[in-house]
Structure formats: structure tokens, C-alpha cells
C-alpha positions as CSV (number, residue, x, y, z in Angstrom):
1,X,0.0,0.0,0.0
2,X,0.9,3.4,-0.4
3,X,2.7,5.0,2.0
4,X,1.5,8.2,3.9
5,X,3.2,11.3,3.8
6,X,3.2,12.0,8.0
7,X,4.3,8.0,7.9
8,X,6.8,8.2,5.9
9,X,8.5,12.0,7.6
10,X,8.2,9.8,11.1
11,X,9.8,7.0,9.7
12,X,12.9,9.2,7.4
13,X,13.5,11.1,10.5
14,X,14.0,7.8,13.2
15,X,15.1,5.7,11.0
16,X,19.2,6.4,11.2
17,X,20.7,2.8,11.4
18,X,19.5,-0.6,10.5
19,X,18.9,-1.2,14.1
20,X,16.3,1.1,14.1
21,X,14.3,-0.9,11.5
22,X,12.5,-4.0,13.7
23,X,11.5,-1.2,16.3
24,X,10.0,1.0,13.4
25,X,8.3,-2.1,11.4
26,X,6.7,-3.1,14.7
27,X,5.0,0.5,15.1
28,X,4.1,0.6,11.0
29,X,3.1,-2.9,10.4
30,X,1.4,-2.0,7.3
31,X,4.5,-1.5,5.3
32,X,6.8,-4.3,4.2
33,X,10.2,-4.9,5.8
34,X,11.8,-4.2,2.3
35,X,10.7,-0.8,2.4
36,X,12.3,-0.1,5.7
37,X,15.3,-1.1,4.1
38,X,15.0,0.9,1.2
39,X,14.2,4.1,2.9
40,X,17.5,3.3,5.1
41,X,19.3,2.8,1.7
42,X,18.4,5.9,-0.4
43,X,18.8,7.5,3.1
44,X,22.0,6.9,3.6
45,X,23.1,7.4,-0.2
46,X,22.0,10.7,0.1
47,X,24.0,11.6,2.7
48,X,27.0,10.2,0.8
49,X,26.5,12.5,-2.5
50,X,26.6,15.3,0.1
51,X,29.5,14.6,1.8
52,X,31.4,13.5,-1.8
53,X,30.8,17.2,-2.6
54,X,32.9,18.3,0.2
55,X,36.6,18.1,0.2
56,X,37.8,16.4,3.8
57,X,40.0,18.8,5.9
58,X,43.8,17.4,7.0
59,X,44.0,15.4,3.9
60,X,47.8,15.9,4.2
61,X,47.8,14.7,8.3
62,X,45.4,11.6,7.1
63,X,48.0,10.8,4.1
64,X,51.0,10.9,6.8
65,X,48.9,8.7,9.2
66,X,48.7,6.2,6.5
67,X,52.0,6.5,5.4
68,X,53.0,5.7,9.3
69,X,50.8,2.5,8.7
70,X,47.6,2.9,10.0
71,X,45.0,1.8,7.5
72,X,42.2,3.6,5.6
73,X,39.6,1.8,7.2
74,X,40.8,3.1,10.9
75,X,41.3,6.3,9.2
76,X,37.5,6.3,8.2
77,X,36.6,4.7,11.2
78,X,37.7,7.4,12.9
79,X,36.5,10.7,11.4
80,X,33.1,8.9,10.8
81,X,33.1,9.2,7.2
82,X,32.5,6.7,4.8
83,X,35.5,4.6,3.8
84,X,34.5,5.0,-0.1
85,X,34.7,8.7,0.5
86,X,37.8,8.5,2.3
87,X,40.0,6.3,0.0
88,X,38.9,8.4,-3.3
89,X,39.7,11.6,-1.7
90,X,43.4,10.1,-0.9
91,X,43.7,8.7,-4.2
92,X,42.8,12.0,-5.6
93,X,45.3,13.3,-2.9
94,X,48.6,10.8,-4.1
95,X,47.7,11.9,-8.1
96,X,48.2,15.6,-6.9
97,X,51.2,15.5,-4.5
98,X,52.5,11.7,-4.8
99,X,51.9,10.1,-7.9
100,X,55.0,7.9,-7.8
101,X,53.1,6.1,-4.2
102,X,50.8,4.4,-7.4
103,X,53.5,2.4,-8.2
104,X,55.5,-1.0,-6.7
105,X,58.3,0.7,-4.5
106,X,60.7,-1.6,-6.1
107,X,60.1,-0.5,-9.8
108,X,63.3,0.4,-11.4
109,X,64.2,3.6,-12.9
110,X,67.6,2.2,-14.3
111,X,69.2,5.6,-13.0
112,X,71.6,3.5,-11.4
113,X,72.5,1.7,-14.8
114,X,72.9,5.1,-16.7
115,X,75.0,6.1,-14.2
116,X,77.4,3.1,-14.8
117,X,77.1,3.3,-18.5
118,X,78.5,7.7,-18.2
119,X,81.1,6.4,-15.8
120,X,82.3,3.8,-18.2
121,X,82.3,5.8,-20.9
122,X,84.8,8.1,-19.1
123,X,86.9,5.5,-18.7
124,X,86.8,4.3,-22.4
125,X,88.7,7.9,-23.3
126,X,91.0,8.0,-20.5
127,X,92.4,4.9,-22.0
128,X,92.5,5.9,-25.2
129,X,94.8,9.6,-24.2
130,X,97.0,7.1,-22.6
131,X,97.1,4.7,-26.0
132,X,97.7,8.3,-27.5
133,X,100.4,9.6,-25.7
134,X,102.4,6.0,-26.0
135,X,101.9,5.2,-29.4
136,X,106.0,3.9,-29.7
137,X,104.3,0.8,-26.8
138,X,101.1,0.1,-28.9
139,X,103.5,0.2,-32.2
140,X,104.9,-2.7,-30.4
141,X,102.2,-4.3,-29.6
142,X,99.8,-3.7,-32.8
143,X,100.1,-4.4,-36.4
144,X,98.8,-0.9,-36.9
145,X,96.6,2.1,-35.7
146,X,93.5,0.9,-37.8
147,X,93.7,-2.4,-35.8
148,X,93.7,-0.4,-32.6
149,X,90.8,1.9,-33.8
150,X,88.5,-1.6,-35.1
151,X,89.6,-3.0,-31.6
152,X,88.2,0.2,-29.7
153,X,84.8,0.1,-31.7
154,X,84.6,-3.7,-30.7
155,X,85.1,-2.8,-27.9
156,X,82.7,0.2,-27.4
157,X,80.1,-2.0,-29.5
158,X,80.5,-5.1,-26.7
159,X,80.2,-2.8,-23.7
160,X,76.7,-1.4,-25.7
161,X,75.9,-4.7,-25.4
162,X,76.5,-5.7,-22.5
163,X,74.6,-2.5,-20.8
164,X,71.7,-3.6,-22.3
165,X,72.2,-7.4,-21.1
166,X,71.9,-5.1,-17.5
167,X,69.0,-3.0,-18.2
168,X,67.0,-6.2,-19.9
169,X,68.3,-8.3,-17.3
170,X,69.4,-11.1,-19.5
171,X,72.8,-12.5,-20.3
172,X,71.2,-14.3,-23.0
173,X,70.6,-11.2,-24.9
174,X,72.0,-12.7,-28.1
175,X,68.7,-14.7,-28.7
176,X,66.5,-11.8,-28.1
177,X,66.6,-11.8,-32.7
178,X,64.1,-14.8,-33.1
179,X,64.8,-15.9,-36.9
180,X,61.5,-17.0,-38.0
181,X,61.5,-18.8,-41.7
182,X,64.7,-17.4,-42.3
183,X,63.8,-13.7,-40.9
184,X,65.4,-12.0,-38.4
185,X,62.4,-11.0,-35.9
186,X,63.2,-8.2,-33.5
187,X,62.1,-8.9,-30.2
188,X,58.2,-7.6,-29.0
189,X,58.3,-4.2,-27.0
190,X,57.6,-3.9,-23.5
191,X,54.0,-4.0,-22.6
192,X,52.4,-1.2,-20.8
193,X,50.8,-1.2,-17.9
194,X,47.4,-0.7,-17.0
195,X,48.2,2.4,-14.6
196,X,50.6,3.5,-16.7
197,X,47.8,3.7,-19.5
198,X,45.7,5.0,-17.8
199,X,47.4,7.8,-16.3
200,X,48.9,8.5,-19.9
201,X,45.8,9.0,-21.3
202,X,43.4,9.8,-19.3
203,X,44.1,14.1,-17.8
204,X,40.7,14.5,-15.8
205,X,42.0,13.4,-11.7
206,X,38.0,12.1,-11.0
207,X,37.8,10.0,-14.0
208,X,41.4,8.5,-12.7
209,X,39.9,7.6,-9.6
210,X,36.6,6.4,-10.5
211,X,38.5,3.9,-13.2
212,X,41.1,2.7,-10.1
213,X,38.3,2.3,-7.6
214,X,36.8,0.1,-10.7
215,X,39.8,-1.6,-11.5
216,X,41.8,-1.2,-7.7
217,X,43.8,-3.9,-9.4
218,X,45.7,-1.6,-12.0
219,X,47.0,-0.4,-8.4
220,X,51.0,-1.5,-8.3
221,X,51.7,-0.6,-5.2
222,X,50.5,-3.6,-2.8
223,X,49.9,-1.7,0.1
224,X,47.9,1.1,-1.5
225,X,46.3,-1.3,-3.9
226,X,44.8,-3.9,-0.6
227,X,43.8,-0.7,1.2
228,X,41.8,0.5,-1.7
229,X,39.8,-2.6,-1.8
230,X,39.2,-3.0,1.5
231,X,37.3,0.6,1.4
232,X,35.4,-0.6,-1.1
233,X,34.5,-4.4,0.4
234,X,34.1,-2.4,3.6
235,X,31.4,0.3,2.5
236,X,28.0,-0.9,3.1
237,X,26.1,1.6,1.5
238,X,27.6,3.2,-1.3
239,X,31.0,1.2,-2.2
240,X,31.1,-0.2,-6.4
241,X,30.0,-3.6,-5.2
242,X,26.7,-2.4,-3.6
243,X,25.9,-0.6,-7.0
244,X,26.3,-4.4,-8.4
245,X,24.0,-5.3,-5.7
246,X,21.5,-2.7,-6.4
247,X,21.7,-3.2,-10.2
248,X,21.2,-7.1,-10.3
249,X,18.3,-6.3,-8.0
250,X,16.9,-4.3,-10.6
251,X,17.3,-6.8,-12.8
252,X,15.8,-9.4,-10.9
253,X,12.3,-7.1,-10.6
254,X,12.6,-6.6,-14.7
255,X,12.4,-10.3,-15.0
256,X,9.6,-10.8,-12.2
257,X,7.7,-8.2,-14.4
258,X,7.9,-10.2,-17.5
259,X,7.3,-13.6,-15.7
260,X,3.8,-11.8,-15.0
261,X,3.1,-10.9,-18.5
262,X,4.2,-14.2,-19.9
263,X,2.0,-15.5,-17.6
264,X,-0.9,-13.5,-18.7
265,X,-0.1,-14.2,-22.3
266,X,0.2,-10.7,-22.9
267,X,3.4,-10.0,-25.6
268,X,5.9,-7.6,-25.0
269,X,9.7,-6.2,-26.1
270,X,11.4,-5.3,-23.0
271,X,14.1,-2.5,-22.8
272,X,16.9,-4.5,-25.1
273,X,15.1,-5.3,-27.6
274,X,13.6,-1.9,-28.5
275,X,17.4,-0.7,-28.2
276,X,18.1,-3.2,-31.4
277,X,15.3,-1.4,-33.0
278,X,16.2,2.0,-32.9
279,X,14.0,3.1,-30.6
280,X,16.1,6.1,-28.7
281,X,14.5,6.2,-25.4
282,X,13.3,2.9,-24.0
283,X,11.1,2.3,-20.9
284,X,11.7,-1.6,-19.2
285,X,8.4,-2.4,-21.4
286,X,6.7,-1.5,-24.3
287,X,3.0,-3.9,-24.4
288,X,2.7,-5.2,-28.1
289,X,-0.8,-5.3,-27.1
290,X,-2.1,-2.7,-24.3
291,X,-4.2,-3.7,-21.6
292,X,-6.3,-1.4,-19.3
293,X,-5.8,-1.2,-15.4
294,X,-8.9,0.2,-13.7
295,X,-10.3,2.4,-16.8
296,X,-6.3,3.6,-17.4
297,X,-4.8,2.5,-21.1
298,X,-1.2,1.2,-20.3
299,X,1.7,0.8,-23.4
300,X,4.3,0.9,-21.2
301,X,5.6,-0.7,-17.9
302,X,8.4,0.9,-15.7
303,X,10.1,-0.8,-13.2
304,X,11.8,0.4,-10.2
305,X,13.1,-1.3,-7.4
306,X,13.6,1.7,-4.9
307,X,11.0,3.3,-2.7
308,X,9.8,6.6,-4.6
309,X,10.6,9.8,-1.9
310,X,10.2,13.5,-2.9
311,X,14.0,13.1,-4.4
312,X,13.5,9.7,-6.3
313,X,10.3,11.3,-7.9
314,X,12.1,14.7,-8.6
315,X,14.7,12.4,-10.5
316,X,12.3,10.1,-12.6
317,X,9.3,12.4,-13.3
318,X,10.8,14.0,-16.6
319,X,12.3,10.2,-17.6
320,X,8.0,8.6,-17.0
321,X,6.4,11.7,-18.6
322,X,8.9,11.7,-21.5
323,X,7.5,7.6,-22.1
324,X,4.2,8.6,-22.2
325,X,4.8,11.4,-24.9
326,X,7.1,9.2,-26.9
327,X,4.7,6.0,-26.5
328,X,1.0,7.3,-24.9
329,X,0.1,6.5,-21.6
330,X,1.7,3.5,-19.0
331,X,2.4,2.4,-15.5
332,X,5.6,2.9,-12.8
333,X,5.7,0.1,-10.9
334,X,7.8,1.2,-7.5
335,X,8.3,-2.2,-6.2
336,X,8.9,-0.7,-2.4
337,X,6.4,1.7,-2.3
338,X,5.6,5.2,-2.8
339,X,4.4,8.0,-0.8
340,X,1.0,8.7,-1.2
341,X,0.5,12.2,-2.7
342,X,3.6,11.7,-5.3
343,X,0.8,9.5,-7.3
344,X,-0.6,12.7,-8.8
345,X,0.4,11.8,-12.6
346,X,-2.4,10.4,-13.8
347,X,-3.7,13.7,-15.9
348,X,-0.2,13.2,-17.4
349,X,-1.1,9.5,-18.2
350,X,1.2,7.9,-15.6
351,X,-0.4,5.9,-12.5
352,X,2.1,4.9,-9.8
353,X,2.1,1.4,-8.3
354,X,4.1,-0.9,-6.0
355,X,3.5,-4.1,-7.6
356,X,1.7,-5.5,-10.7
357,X,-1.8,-5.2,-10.8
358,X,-4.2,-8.1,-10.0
359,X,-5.4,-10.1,-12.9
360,X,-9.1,-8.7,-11.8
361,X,-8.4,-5.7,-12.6
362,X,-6.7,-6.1,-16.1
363,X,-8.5,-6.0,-19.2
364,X,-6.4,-6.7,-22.5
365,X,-7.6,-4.6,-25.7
366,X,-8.7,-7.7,-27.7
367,X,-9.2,-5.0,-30.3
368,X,-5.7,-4.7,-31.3
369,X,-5.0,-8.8,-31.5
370,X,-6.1,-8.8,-35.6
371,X,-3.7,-5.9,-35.8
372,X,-0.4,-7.6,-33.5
373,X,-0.9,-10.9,-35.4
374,X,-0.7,-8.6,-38.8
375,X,2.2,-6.9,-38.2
376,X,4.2,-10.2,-36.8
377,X,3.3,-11.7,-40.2
């Protein structure tokens, strides 16, 4: 049934932790547990698209703590904000003043190796003034100065090689040439990584962190990489894997939906399908045949599994009113219940319901069967 509106302020205002739910369901039997839940959920969410607009003060003090060791999830824990909130708004934090804390503190830079390589390439001319300035001992020694000079660039051409046996770390760098049906095949280059792709080309810092809080894997730094996930595993509300959560549960309403047509015998395309047709703007249903619900013509069925407040109906009133235009008049089915007075759409050709109507009070439009069967010949 549909929720009252001095119902539902008594229940928002009360209801600030699950906890509160079984003391709240007992005073408002009427309404089902699920829509306790809900109005804890979208609650709660709200609260977190507040706070994700605010930047947290002593970002700096927080990064040191967690430099010292202590974890994000203590960090969180203890200036009560959510842990989502907290490790984006680091990671922003290390992409503006620490970029390189991305990255596996043992990745090589090979500074060392081109600091060898300068230092022996001083050495390589000191040797040759001296060979200069005692040319009477290398007479001795060489059949001539040309020998001397092809010996040198042997020379200079086998330490080249051998720096890059160090920086490829591989003393078998004479088989890196693969000679494939008689062609010499240079070896593949280095792959890239993720992160480093992703930081290449990607310039905006939020799209960076929403991609690494997608993929915390691309991560290379262990530490940071762990902490990152455990902010997301840890966030009950609002982390990437309750969107998964909410999303399969919206599919798993879309499917209960068509189980009732199917059911009824009454044919349908749901939201895919009119996608592969072109259609631009696609509610979960379009009826191939329309029924009638209580003197109401429905076309179109739209499911949502979330309890409709004043802010879930400011959000979806222009998407329902913008099906009806395209595709004449339908239902919103608000699977956890609505407040009362938001179901004021029916002038616009939109009734508001929290489940599917009973077969009683259904009537299909046997008028346009001769016409469906046409057009599916």
C-alpha cells in the first residue's frame, strides 16, 4: 500500500541505522520490511552525495597517518566518514602531491645503470689519451693504428651490449633476434601497464579515480592497492560492489515483471530489444498489445526497485512523462512503495504502483490482436 506522507516523515527522521528498522516495522506494520530497508538505503546514499561534494579537511595529516601504517579503514573509522569517501579523496590526494606512491616501491628507474654506462664511458677515453700519448708501446704491440681503432669500436660496441644485457636483465641477450622462416624478428616491445595507460591518457584526476576504484587492481603498489579494496569491500552503502547489488536487483524485478506478462499471455519487447530497433528512449516495457488497469490504457511498464521519496520522484518524473509522450500513456511500478501524494500523474497518463496489478483488474484490448498478429506476419 501506499505510503502516507506524516508516515513516511516519522519513519525518514527515526530511522538512522539498520537497528532502528524491527522497532519501526513493529510500530508501521502495514508496510513491508523491504521498504524499511529501502528508505535506510536511499537515506543513507544521500548523505553520501553530500559529503562526496565536500573536500575532507587534513588530507595531508590523514596521508601521513597512512603513510606511518595505520590503515584507511581506521582512518575512516575514525572521522566517521565513509571509507568510499575517504579512500577516493586520498587517491585524488597521491595523483596531486605523490603520484609515484601508485606504483610497486621496487620499480626500477635504471638511473643507477645510466649512471654506470657515463662512468664507463669516461673510462673508455682515459684509455685511449693514454694509448695516445704512448703510441711507440702500442707500435709494439699492434700491427697498426686501424687495428687499434676496429679493436676500440669492438670494444665500445660489446660494452653497448652488455649495458643492455643489465637494463633487460638477461645474459642471453643474443637470442632476443628470433629468426622465424629465415627472418630475423626483433624482439616484441615492453608492454604497458594498466596504470601507466591510464594515467597516460586519461588528464581529468575524478575519471582517474573512478577507473582505479573500478579496476583497484591496476594499483601496483601492494599496500595502497589492498587498502583501496578493502574501502570498497568495507562500505556498506555506497562502495562499487553495492551498485552491483543494487543493479542485479533491478534486474531481478525486470524479469519478475515479465514472468507476469508471460503469464498473462500478454506480448511484449522489454528495454533490449527496442534498443536493437532503434528506438532512442526505452522504458523496461513496451506492451505489443495494451491492456487497461482500472479504466487507465497502459503501453508501457516501468520498473523500479527503490522506494519513490520527494527526491527519487524529482529524478524520474521527466524520464515517465517523457515515455508517455514518446509512447502514450503507461504504469511505474515502485516495487517498495511510494508516498502517497507523489501518485498525482495520472492527468499526465502515468499511474504509480508498487506491484503488478491483479489479474481482476486487467483488461487486455482484444481489439488490437487482428492488428499484433498482422504486423508479426
Amino acid at each position: 500500500m501506499a505510503m502516507k506522507r506524516e508516515d513516511f516523515k516519522c519513519i525518514y527522521d527515526n530511522l538512522n541505522d539498520k537497528d532502528d528498522i524491527p522497532s519501526l516495522k513493529f510500530q508501521f506494520q502495514q508496510y513491508s520490511y523491504s521498504t524499511f530497508i529501502s528508505i535506510y538505503s536511499q537515506k543513507r546514499m544521500k548523505e553520501y552525495r553530500n559529503l562526496c561534494h565536500r573536500k575532507l579537511p587534513n588530507l595531508r595529516v590523514h596521508y601521513q597517518s597512512y603513510l606511518k601504517g595505520k590503515s584507511l579503514i581506521n582512518i575512516s573509522s575514525e572521522i566517521g566518514v565513509s571509507s568510499t569517501i575517504v579512500g577516493r579523496q586520498l587517491l585524488a590526494y597521491i595523483l596531486d602531491t605523490d603520484i609515484k606512491a601508485l606504483y610497486s616501491p621496487n620499480t626500477n628507474t635504471n638511473t643507477n645503470t645510466n649512471t654506470n654506462n657515463t662512468k664507463s664511458g669516461g673510462g673508455g677515453t682515459g684509455n685511449n689519451n693514454n694509448k695516445n700519448d704512448n703510441n711507440n708501446n702500442n707500435n709494439n704491440n699492434n700491427n697498426n693504428n686501424n687495428n687499434n681503432n676496429n679493436n676500440n669500436n669492438n670494444n665500445n660496441n660489446n660494452n653497448n651490449n652488455n649495458n643492455n644485457n643489465n637494463n633487460n636483465k638477461n645474459d642471453n641477450s643474443k637470442n632476443d633476434y628470433s629468426i622465424v622462416a629465415g627472418n630475423v624478428v626483433p624482439p616484441s616491445p615492453v608492454e604497458e601497464s594498466p596504470l601507466s595507460k591510464l594515467l597516460a591518457d586519461k588528464k581529468d584526476k575524478d575519471a582517474i579515480v573512478k577507473k582505479l576504484f573500478k579496476h583497484p587492481e591496476w594499483i601496483e603498489n601492494e599496500r595502497l592497492r589492498l587498502n583501496i579494496q578493502q574501502t570498497i569491500y568495507n562500505d556498506d552503502n555506497c562502495s562499487p560492489l553495492i551498485n552491483y547489488i543494487r543493479s542485479s536487483t533491478g534486474s531481478e524485478y525486470e524479469l519478475l515483471l515479465q514472468e507476469k506478462l508471460f503469464k498473462l499471455n500478454i506480448p511484449y519487447q522489454n528495454e533490449d530489444q527496442l534498443r536493437k530497433s532503434g528506438y532512442p528512449k526505452t522504458p523496461d516495457i513496451k506492451l505489443d498489445i495494451p491492456f487497461s488497469y482500472k479504466g487507465y490504457i497502459v503501453n508501457w511498464i516501468e520498473s523500479k526497485a527503490s522506494f519513490c521519496d520527494d527526491h527519487n520522484y524529482k529524478n524520474t518524473k521527466d524520464q515517465i512523462i517523457g515515455y508517455k509522450n514518446r509512447y502514450g500513456p503507461g504504469l511505474a511500478i515502485f516495487w517498495f512503495g511510494y508516498i502517497e501524494d507523489l501518485n498525482n500523474l495520472q492527468d499526465h497518463g502515468v499511474v504509480l504502483l508498487e506491484t503488478f496489478p491483479d489479474t481482476k483488474d486487467i483488461e487486455v484490448l482484444h481489439d488490437f490482436t487482428p492488428l499484433y498478429n498482422n504486423i508479426k506476419k
